[in-house]
VMD Tcl script that draws the C-alpha trace (Angstrom):
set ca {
  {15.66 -2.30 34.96}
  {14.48 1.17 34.30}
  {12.38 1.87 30.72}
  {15.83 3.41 29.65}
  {18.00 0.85 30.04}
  {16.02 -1.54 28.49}
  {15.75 0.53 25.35}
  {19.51 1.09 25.60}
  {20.40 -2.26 26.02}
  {17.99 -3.02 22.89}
  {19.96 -0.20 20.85}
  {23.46 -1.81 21.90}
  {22.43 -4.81 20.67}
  {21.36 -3.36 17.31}
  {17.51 -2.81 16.97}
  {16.59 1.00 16.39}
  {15.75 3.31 18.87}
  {12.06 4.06 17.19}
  {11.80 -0.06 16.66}
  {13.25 -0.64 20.25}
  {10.47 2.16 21.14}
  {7.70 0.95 19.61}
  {7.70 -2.57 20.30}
  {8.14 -1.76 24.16}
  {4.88 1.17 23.76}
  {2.90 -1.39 22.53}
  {4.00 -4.63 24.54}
  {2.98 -2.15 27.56}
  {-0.27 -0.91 25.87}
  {0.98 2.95 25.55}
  {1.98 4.62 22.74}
  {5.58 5.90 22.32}
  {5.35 9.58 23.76}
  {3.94 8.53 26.95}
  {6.74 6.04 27.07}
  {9.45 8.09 26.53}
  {8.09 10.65 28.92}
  {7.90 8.05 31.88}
  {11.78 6.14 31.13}
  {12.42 6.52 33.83}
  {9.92 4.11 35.41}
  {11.32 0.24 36.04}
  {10.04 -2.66 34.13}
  {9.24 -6.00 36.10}
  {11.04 -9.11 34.89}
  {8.04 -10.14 33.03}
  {7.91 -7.17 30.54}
  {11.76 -7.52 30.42}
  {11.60 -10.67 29.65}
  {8.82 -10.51 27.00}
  {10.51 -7.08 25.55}
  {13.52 -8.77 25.23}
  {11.80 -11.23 23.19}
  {10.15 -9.12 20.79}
  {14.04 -7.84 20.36}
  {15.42 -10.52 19.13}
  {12.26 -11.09 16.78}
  {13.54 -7.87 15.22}
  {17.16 -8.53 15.42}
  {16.62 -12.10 13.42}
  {14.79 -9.71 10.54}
  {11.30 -9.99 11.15}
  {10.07 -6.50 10.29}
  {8.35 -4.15 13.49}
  {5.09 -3.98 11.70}
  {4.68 -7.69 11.81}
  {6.07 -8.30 14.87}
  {3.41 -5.53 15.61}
  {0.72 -6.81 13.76}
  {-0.08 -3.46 12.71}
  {0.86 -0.19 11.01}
  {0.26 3.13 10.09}
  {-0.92 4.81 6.71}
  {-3.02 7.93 6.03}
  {-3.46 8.56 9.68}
  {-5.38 4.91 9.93}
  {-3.92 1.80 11.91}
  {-3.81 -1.32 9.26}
  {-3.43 -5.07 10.35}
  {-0.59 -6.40 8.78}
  {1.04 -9.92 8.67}
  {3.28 -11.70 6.39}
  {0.52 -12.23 3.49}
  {0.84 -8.62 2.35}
  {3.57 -5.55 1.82}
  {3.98 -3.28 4.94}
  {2.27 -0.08 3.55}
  {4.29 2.52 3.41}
  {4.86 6.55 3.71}
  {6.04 6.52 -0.01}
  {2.85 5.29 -1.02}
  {0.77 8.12 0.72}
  {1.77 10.41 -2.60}
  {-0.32 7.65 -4.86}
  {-3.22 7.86 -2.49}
  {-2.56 12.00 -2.59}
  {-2.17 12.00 -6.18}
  {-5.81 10.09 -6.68}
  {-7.44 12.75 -4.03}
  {-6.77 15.07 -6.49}
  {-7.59 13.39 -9.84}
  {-10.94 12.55 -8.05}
  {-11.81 15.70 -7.10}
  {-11.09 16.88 -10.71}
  {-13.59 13.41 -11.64}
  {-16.29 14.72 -9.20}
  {-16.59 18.32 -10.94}
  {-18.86 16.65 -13.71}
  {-19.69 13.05 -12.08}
  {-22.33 12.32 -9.35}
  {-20.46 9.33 -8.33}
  {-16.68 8.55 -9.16}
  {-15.81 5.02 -9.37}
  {-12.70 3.71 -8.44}
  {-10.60 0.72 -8.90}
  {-7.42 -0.63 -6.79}
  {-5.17 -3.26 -8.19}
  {-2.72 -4.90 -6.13}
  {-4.73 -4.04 -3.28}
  {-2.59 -6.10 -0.67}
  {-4.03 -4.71 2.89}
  {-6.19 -2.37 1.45}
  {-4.17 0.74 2.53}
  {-4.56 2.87 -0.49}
  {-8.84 1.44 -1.30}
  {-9.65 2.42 2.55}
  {-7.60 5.10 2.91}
  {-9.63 6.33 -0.56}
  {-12.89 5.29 0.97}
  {-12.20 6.93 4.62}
  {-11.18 10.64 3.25}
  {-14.24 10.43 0.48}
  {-17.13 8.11 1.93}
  {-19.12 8.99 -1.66}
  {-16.65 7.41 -3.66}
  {-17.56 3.79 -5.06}
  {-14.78 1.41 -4.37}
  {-13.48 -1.92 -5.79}
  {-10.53 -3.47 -4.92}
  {-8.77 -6.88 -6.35}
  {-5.54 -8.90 -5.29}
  {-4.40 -12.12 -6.69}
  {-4.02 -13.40 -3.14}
  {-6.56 -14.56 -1.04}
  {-4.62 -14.00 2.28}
  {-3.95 -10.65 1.43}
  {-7.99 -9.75 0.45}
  {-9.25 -11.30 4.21}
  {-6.24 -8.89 5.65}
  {-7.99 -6.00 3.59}
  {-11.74 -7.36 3.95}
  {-10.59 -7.12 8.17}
  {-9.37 -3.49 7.93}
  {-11.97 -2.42 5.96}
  {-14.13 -3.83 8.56}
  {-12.21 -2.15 11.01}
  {-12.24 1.58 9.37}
  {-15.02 1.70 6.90}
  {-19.29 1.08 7.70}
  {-20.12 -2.31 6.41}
  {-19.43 -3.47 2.92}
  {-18.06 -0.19 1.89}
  {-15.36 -1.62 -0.65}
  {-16.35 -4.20 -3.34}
  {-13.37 -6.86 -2.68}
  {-12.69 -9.26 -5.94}
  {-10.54 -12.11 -5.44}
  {-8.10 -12.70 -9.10}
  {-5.46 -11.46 -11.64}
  {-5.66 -8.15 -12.16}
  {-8.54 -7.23 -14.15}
  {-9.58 -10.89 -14.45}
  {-11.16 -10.86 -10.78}
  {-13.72 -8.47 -11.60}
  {-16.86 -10.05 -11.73}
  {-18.53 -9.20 -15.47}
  {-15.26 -9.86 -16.39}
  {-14.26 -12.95 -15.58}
  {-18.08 -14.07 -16.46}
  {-16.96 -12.96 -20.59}
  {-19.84 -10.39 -19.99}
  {-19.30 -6.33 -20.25}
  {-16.46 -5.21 -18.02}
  {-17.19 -3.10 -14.95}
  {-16.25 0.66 -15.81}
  {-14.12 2.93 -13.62}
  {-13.49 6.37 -13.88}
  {-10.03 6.01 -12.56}
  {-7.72 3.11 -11.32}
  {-5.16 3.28 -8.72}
  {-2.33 0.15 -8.02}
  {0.76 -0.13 -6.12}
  {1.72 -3.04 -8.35}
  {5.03 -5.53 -7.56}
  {7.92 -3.66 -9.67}
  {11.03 -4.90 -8.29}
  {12.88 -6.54 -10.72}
  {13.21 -10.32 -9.72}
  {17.19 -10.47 -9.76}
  {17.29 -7.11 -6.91}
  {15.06 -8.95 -4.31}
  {17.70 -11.13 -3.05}
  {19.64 -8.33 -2.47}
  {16.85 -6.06 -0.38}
  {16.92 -5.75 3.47}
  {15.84 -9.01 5.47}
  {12.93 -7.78 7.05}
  {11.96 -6.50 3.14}
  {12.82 -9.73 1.67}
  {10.36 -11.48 4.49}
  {7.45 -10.10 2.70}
  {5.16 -11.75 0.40}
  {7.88 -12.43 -2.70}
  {4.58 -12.07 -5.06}
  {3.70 -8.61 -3.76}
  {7.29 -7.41 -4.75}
  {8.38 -9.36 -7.65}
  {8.00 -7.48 -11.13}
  {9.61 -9.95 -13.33}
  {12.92 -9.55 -15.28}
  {12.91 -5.73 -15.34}
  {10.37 -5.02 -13.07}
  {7.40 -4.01 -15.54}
  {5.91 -7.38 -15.90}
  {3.26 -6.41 -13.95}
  {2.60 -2.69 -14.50}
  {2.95 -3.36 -18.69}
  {-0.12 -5.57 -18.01}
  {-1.81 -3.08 -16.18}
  {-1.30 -0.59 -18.92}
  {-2.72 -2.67 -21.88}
  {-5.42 -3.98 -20.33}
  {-6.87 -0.56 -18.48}
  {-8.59 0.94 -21.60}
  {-11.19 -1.25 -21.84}
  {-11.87 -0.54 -17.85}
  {-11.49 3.20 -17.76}
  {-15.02 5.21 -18.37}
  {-13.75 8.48 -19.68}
  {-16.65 10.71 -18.68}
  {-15.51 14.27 -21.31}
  {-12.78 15.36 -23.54}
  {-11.42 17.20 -20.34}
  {-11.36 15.07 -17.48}
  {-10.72 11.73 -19.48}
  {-10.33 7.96 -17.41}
  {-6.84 8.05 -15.43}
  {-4.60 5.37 -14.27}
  {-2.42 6.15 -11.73}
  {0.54 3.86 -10.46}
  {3.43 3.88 -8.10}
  {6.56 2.37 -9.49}
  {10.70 3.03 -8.92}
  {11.41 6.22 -10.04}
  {14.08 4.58 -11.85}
  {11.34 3.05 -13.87}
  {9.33 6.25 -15.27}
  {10.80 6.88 -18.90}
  {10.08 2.85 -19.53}
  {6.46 3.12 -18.32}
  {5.47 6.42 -19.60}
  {6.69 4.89 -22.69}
  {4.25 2.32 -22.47}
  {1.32 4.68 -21.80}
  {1.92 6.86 -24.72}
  {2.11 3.45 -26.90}
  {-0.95 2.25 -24.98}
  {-3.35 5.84 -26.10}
  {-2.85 7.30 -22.83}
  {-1.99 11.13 -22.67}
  {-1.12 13.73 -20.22}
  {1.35 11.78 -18.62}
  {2.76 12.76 -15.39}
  {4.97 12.08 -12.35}
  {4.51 12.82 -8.72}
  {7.42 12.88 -5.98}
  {7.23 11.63 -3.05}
  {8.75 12.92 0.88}
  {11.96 12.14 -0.28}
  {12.02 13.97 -4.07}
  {12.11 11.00 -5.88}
  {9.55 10.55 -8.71}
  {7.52 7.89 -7.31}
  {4.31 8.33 -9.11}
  {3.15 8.01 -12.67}
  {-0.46 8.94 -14.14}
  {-2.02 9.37 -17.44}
  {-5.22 10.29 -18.85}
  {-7.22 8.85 -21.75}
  {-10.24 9.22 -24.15}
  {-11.72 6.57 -26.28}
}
mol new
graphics top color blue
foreach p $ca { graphics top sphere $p radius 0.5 }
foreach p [lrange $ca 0 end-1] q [lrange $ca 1 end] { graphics top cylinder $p $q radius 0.2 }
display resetview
């Protein structure tokens, strides 16, 4: 069977042509423009057979990035497996949005510190870390699967021990912390945070719903984790002036934005503001405060 009609028969059967695509370029160690520009040339019954496997992986809702072990984000191959959330194009605008608070940061700091919540495979800390190597990066997750997946990629992308990985709840993993001594400082903190409300995940696509439930589950309306964010990221943030004040920046449903730059306001932070992403929608939120 030529290259063709194996990706045809995979798109009659119901996967995608890009997943039916992808999973062939990289079961064949190519990527997917050499492959499409040699379909023509036939597969043995081996690679059929072992194609035709990684099809019905896909078909039965496993997700191509698992199924891949790997995916794309900022330009920069990630591991992924089923201990974190598949990073995404949507949340290249969060990564974006912090490039340009940090820049802002570096006009009247030597060295910008930076904190990611929520850190999952480390896609937004290392992609952070790889654009601006002088940045000083710490990065939490409540999951200890998910911090050796991000510990591995930052091995994989960074020079050694270029993020500070803490393992914990939220602001509870960093180390003067959770020690009841002073609290590590930042001059801004980042998180892609679970906010899908916990009734809506049942109802998400399978290959969605076969991620880690605790990466996407926000609680009843999908702030539970984001409010706690808010109220306890004072007391981290290190505004350094009057003008370019400690920011939090989070990426959220835009459906969600009134509700949590109501919390922000209530919480002392100012200067709120939204960011869109590819697609239009508001999927960005950031504020500013002083102390």
């Amino acid at each position: 069977m030529l290259i063709r009609e194996a990706l045809a028969e995979a798109s009659v059967a119901g996967t995608s042509a890009l997943d039916a695509s992808l999973l062939l370029a990289s079961m064949l160690n190519t990527n997917r423009s050499s492959l499409l520009a040699d379909d023509v040339r036939p597969l043995d019954e081996a690679s059929l057979a072992a194609f035709r496997a990684l099809v019905k992986r896909r078909l039965a809702g496993e997700c191509t990035a698992y199924i891949l072990g790997k995916k794309e984000f900022y330009g920069l191959d990630f591991q992924v497996n089923p201990a974190v959330l598949v990073p995404r194009p949507d949340t290249e605008t969060l990564v974006e949005t912090a490039l340009g608070v940090i820049k802002q940061l570096a006009e009247t700091n030597q060295e910008v510190r930076v904190l990611d919540l929520c850190t999952g495979s480390g896609a937004v800390a290392v992609a952070l870390k790889h654009t601006m190597p002088e940045l000083e990066v710490w990065a939490t997750d409540i999951s200890g699967e998910a911090l050796d997946v991000a510990r591995a990629n930052a091995d994989c992308l960074l020079p050694p021990d270029s993020i500070h990985f803490c393992h914990g709840d939220l602001f509870g993993a960093l180390p003067r912390a959770s020690q009841g001594g002073d609290a590590t400082t930042f001059h801004l903190i980042v998180s892609n945070p679970p906010y899908i409300p916990t009734a809506e995940i049942a109802g998400l696509a399978p290959e969605v719903r076969g991620e880690p439930f605790l990466a996407l589950d926000g609680g009843g309306d999908g702030l539970s984790v984001i409010s706690r964010i808010i109220s306890g990221a004072p007391q981290f943030l290190n505004p350094t002036n009057q003008r370019f004040a400690g920011a939090l920046l989070l990426e959220a449903d835009p459906r969600q934005m009134q509700r949590i730059a109501a919390r922000l306001m209530q919480a002392g932070f100012t200067d709120i503001q939204t960011r869109r992403d590819l697609s239009g929608a508001e999927r960005v939120i950031g504020a500013f405060i002083t102390h």
